[in-house]
Wavefront OBJ file of the C-alpha trace (Angstrom):
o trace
v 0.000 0.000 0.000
v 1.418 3.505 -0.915
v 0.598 6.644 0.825
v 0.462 9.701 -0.848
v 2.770 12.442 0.479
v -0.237 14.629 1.045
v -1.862 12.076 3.336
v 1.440 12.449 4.991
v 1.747 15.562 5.270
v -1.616 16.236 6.914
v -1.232 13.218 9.167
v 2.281 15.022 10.297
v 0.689 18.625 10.734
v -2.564 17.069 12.827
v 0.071 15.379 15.221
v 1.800 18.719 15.637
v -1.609 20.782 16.040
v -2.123 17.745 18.939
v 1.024 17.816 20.608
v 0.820 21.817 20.125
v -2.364 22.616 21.251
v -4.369 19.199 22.985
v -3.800 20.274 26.585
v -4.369 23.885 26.430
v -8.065 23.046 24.666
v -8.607 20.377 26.685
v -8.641 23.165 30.162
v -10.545 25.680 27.911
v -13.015 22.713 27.096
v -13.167 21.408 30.780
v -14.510 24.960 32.013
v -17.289 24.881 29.247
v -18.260 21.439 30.140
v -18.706 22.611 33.438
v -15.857 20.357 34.787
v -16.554 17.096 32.960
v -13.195 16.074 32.309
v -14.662 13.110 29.862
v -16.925 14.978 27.891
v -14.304 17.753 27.432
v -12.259 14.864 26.427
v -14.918 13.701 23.727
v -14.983 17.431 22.611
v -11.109 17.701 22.111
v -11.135 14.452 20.347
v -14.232 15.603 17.785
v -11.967 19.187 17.475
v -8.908 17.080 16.221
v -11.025 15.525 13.911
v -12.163 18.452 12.418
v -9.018 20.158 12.695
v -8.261 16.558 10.642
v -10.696 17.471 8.097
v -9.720 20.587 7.043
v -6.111 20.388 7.437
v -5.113 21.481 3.880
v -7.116 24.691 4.393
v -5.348 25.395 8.053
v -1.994 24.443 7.012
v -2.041 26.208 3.749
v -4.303 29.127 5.455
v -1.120 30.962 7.148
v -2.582 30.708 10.808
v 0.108 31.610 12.815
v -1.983 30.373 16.287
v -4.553 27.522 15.482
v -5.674 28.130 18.847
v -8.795 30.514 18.471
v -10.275 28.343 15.526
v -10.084 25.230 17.687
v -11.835 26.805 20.693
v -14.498 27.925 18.420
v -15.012 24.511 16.953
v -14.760 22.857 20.355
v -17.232 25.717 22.073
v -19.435 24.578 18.886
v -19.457 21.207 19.509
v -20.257 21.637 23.312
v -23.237 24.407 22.497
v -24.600 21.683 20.114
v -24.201 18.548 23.005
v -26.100 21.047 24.907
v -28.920 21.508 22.527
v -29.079 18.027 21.623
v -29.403 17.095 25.336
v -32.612 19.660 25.949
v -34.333 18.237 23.030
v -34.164 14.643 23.446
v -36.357 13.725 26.471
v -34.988 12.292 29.309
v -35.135 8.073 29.344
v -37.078 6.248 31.549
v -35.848 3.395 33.890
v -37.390 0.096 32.699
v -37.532 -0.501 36.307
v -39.527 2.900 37.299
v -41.812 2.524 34.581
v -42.905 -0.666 35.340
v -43.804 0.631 38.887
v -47.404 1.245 39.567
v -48.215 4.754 39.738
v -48.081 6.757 43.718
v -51.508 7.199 44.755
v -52.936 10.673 44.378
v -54.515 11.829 47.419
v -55.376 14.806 46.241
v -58.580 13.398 44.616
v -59.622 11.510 48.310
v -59.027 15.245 50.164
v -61.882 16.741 47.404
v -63.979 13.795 48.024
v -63.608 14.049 51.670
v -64.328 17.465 51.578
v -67.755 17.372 49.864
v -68.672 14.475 51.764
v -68.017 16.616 54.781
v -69.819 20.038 53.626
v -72.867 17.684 52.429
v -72.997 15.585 55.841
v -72.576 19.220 57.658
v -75.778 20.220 55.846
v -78.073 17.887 56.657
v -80.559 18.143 59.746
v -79.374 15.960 63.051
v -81.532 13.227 62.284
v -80.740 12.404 58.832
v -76.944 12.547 59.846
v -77.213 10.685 62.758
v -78.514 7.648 61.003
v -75.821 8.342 57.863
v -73.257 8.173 59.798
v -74.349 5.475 62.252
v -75.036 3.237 58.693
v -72.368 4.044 56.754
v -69.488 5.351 58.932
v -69.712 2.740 61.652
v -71.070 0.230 59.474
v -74.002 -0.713 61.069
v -76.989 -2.328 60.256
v -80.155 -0.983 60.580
v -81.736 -3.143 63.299
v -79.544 -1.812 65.473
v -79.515 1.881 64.010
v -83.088 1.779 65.279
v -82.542 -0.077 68.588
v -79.494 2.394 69.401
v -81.820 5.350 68.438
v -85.044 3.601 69.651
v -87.139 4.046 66.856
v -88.722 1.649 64.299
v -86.462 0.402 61.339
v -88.948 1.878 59.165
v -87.983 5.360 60.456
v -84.457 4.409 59.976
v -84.946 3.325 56.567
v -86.757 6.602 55.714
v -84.157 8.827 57.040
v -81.569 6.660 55.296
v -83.197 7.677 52.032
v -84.139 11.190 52.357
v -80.525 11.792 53.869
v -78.988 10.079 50.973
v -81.021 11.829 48.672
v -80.342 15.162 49.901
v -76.339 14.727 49.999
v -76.939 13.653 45.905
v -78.376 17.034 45.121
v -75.813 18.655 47.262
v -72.855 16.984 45.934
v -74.153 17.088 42.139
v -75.257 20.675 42.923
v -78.845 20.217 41.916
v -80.831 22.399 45.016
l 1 2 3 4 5 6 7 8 9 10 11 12 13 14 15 16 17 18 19 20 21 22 23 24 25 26 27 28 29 30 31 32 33 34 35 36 37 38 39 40 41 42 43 44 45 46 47 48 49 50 51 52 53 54 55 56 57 58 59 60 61 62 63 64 65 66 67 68 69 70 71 72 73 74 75 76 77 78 79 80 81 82 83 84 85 86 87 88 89 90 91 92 93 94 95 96 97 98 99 100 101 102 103 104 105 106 107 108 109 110 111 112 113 114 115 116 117 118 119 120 121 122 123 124 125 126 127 128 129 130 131 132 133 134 135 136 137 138 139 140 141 142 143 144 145 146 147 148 149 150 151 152 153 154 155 156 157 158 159 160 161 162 163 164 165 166 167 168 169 170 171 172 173
């Protein structure tokens, strides 16, 4: 295999612009990526290359200091990480997504809430026996016997309290 003196020549001048210039980018990189010595690393690496890429035009370009250009290119490639990063959404952990959602509680305060306001509106009768059914679980035999009245009274009161809490909580008065 033959190698063209050009090839060479560039390959020559890129070790020189790395041996010249690697470490100093590599600090001015290393501030920019906010101290991330790897992804400066990545950064210097992708500069070389496209220092690499257009070596004909910088060696032949009379640039005394190569310097500002590769800053430039290197403070390019980090802006453009940076972008890349904000529009790609964050991944999700296999594991966290196949957790089952937290319970929202803020739903069960609301519910409470009416529950309360409607209870709090009705006469002491009608809550006595809605709570005594449905809070303390109950049953209506000995709703009545606790409140000494006839389980047909408790039954009534039942209803009409159940039916007034359904036009309070749906908002039809």
């Amino acid at each position: 295999m033959r190698v063209d003196v050009a090839t060479r020549d560039r390959e020559q001048f890129i070790r020189e612009v790395h041996q010249a210039y690697s470490r100093r980018l590599l600090r001015v990189v290393r501030r920019s990526t906010g101290g991330d010595t790897h992804w400066a690393e990545d950064v210097v690496q992708e500069t070389m290359l496209r220092a690499w890429r257009h070596a004909d035009l910088l060696r032949d370009g009379g640039y005394p200091n190569l310097l500002p250009w590769l800053v430039t290119v290197a403070r390019n490639i980090v802006i453009n990480e940076r972008r890349a990063t904000r529009e790609v959404p964050w991944s999700i952990d296999e594991k966290l997504a196949q957790m089952p959602p937290a319970a929202d509680l803020a739903d069960h305060v609301a519910d409470r809430a009416e529950l309360t306001t409607a209870l709090a509106n009705l006469n002491r009768k009608h809550r006595d026996v809605i709570v005594d059914i449905y809070l303390r679980d109950q049953a209506l035999a000995d709703v009545a016997l606790a409140q000494r009245l006839p389980v047909g009274t408790v039954k009534s009161r039942a209803h009409y309290a159940l039916r007034a809490m359904r036009l309070s909580l749906c908002g039809q008065r």
